[in-house]
N, C-alpha and C positions, 0 to 999 in steps of 0.2 A: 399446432399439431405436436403432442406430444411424441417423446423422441422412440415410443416402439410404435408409434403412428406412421414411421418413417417407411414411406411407398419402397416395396421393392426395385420396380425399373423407371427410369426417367419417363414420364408423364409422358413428351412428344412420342414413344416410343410405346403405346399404351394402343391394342388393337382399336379402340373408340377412336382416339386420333388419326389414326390410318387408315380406319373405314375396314380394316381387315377381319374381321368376324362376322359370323353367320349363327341367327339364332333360329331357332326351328319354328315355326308355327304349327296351327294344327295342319293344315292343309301340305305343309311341306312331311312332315311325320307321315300322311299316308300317303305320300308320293316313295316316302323310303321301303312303306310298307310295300306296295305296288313293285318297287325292283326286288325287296328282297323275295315275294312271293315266287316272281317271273323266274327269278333265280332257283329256288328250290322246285320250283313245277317245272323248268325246264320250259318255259315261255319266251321264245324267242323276241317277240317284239310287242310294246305296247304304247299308246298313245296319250299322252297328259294335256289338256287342252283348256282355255280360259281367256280373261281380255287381255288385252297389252295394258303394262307395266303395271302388273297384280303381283310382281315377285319368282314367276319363274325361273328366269335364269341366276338368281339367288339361290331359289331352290335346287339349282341344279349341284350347284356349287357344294352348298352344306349339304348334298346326297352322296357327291363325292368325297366329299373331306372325311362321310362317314363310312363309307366305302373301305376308305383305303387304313381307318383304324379297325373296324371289323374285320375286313377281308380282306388283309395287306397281300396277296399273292394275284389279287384278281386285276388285272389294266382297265382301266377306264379313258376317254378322252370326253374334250364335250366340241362338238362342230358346231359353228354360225352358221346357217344357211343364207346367203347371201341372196338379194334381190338382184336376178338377172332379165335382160331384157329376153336376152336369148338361153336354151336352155342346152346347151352345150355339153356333149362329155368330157371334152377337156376342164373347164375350169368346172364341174363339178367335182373330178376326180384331184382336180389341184386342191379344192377346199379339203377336202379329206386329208388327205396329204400332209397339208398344213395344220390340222389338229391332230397329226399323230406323228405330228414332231422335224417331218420329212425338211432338210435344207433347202431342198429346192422342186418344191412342188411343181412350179409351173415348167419345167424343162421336163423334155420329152417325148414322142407320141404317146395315144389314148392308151393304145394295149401294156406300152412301157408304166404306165402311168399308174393302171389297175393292177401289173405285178407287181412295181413297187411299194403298194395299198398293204395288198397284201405280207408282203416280205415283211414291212415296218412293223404290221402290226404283231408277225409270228414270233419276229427279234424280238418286240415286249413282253410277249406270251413268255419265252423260252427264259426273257430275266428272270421276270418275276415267278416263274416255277407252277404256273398255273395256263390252263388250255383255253381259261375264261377271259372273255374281253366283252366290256362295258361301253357300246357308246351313246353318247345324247347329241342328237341333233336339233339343237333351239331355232327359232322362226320357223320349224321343219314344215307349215303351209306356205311356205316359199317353192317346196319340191313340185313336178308335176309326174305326169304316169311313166314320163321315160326315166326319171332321176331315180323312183321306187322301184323301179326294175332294175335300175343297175345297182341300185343298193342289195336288194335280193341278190344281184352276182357275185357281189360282196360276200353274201353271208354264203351260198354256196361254194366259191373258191373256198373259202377257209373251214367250212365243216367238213371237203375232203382234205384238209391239210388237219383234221381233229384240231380245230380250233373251233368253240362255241363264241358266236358273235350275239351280244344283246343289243337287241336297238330300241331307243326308249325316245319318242318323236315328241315333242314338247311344242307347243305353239298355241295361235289363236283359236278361237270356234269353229274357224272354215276347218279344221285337220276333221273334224269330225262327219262335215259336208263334205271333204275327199273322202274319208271310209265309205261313205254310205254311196259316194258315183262312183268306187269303183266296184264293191259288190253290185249296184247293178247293173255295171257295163261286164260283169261274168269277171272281171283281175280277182278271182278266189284267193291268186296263187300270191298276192303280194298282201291279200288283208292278213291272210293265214301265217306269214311270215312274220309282217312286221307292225300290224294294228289287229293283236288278236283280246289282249286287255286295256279298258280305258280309265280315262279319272279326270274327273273334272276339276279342274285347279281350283280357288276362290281366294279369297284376304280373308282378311281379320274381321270375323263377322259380328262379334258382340264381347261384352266386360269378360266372360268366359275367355274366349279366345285372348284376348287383351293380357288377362292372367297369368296365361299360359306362357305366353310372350317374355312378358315383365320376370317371370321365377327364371327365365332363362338367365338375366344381367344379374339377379339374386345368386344363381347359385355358381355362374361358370366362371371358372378361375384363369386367371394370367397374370404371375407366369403359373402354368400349366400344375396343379399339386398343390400351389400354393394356399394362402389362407384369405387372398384377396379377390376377392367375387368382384364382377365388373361395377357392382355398387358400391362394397367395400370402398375401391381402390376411390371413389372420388368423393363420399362422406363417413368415414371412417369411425367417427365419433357416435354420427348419428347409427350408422348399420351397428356397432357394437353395442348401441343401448337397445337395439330392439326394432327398426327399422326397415323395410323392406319395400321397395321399388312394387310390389304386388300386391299392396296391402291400398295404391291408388287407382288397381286396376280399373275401377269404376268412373274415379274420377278422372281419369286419360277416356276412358269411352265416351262420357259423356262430353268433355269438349271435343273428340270430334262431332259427335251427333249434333253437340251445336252450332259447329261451323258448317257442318252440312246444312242442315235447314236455312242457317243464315246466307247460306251462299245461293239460295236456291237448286241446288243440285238436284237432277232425278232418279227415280232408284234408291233401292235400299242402301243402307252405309256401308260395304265393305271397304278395308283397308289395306293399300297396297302395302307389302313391309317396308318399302323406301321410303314411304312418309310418318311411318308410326316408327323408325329405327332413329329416323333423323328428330321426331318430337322427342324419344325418350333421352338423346345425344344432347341437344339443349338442354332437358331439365336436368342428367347430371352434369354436364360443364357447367351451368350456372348455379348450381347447388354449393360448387363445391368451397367457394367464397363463402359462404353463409355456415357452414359443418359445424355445428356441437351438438353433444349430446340430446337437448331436444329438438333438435332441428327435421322438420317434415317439408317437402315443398307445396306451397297452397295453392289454390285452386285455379291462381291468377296463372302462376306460371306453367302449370299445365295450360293454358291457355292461351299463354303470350308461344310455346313451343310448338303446339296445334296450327296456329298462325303463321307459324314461320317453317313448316314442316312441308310445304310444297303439295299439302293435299288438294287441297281447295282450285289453285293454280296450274295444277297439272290434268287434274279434270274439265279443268275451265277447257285446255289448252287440248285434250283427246277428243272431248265431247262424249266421250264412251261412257254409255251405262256399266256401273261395274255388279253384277248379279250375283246376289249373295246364294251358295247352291244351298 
């Protein structure tokens, strides 16, 4: 590597080693579309729904990180909805609690517990200089009809405290079988609230989407301004002659396509981002041994990366159809 080839920050320190970035898909982009609309319409609550481990609570993540560079005044939090046997207002209001930062969520009575909700969340409000607050509740069909109601008491304490509460419920296909039982058991009052826009999640449906993907480690730089795009930084030589992570979009689709058929899988190919983030993490860590100037990676190591990217093995291992929308 010649010496102005010379990496800005220490390699282990390189968000790809850390697992610390978030790249957008198409599906996550209209999930951003979907809060930002909720936000400008004044839509208090809406529902994002699809199979388990398709990239959601990624998506939740890179919604916020862009949140908070667009709209740095607005609070965000993201809640776990935790699987409980019992459906308890204590330890619901404890989970709250604990995603908006509270030291000691589980101390208290209930009613102590929903003013404290409240109080922590008004304190964020009054930092950050803004009356909006952001929250995502992930696994949110974990909730049942008494947890949606108190969530609704949620959002009414704090709109007579002029705080606008956004709730944006993220989960499996069932969130979409709770919309529909509880419009017809007459709960108007909690669809209106909090499931009044929807959106269907999916993966990465085809070399398009792939594309999309791939220009993300082309163009997004770290450290942040700099001139080293996350492809840059691990073949150097080859990205300055003309290279580009996007330019194999087809060739990364069709190895998984191929290991889908070979694996027998059923259902169309969607891909969740944890497997297509982890294939493109291999072929640049193993690239980057190999870097000159003509240097492309070939068709094998897309292949040897597909392999070893947990796609195959993690379907094996849900059994779940993944439905490409």
């Amino acid at each position: 590597m010649t010496p102005q080839m010379l990496r800005p920050i220490d390699p282990s320190l390189h968000p790809l080693v850390t697992g610390n970035y978030r790249i957008a898909t198409p599906a996550i982009e209209a999930f951003y579309e979907l809060v930002a609309r909720c936000l400008r319409y004044r839509v208090m609550g809406a529902l994002t729904y699809g199979p388990s481990r398709i990239g959601k609570t990624r998506a939740i993540e890179y919604v916020r990180l862009l949140l908070a560079r667009n709209h740095p005044k607005m609070t965000s939090y993201h809640a776990q909805c935790e699987h409980k046997p019992r459906h308890a207002e204590g330890p619901f209001f404890a989970n709250l609690l604990e995603a908006v930062g509270d030291p000691d969520p589980n101390v208290g009575s209930n009613p102590a517990k929903r003013m404290r909700l409240a109080l922590r969340i008004r304190e964020a409000a009054a930092r950050a200089g803004s009356g909006t607050v952001l929250l995502f509740c992930d696994e949110a069909q974990r909730y049942n009809d008494n947890e949606y109601e108190w969530l609704r008491d949620v959002h009414d304490s704090l709109d007579r405290q002029q705080i606008k509460l956004f709730t944006f419920l993220v989960g499996q296909q069932e969130l979409l079988a709770q919309k529909t039982a509880l419009q017809v058991a007459g709960k108007t009052q909690i669809v209106a609230r909090l499931m009044v826009e929807e959106l269907a999640f999916y993966g990465i449906r085809n070399a398009e989407d792939v594309a999309t993907c791939l220009n993300g480690y082309d163009q997004t730089a770290y450290p942040e301004g700099s001139q080293w795009s996350f492809t840059r930084f691990y073949v150097p030589e080859a990205f300055d002659a003309g290279y580009r992570l996007v330019s194999d979009a087809s060739a990364l689709w069709q190895a998984f396509e191929i290991a889908h058929h070979k694996a027998n899988l059923p259902g169309q190919l969607a891909l969740p981002m944890e497997s297509f983030a982890r294939a493109v993490e291999i072929v640049l860590k193993d690239s980057e041994v190999k870097d000159d100037p003509g240097y492309r990676p070939d068709p094998a190591l897309w292949a040897h990366a597909v392999r070893h990217s947990g796609y195959v093995q993690s379907r094996h291992a849900t059994g779940r159809v993944l439905v490409a929308a």
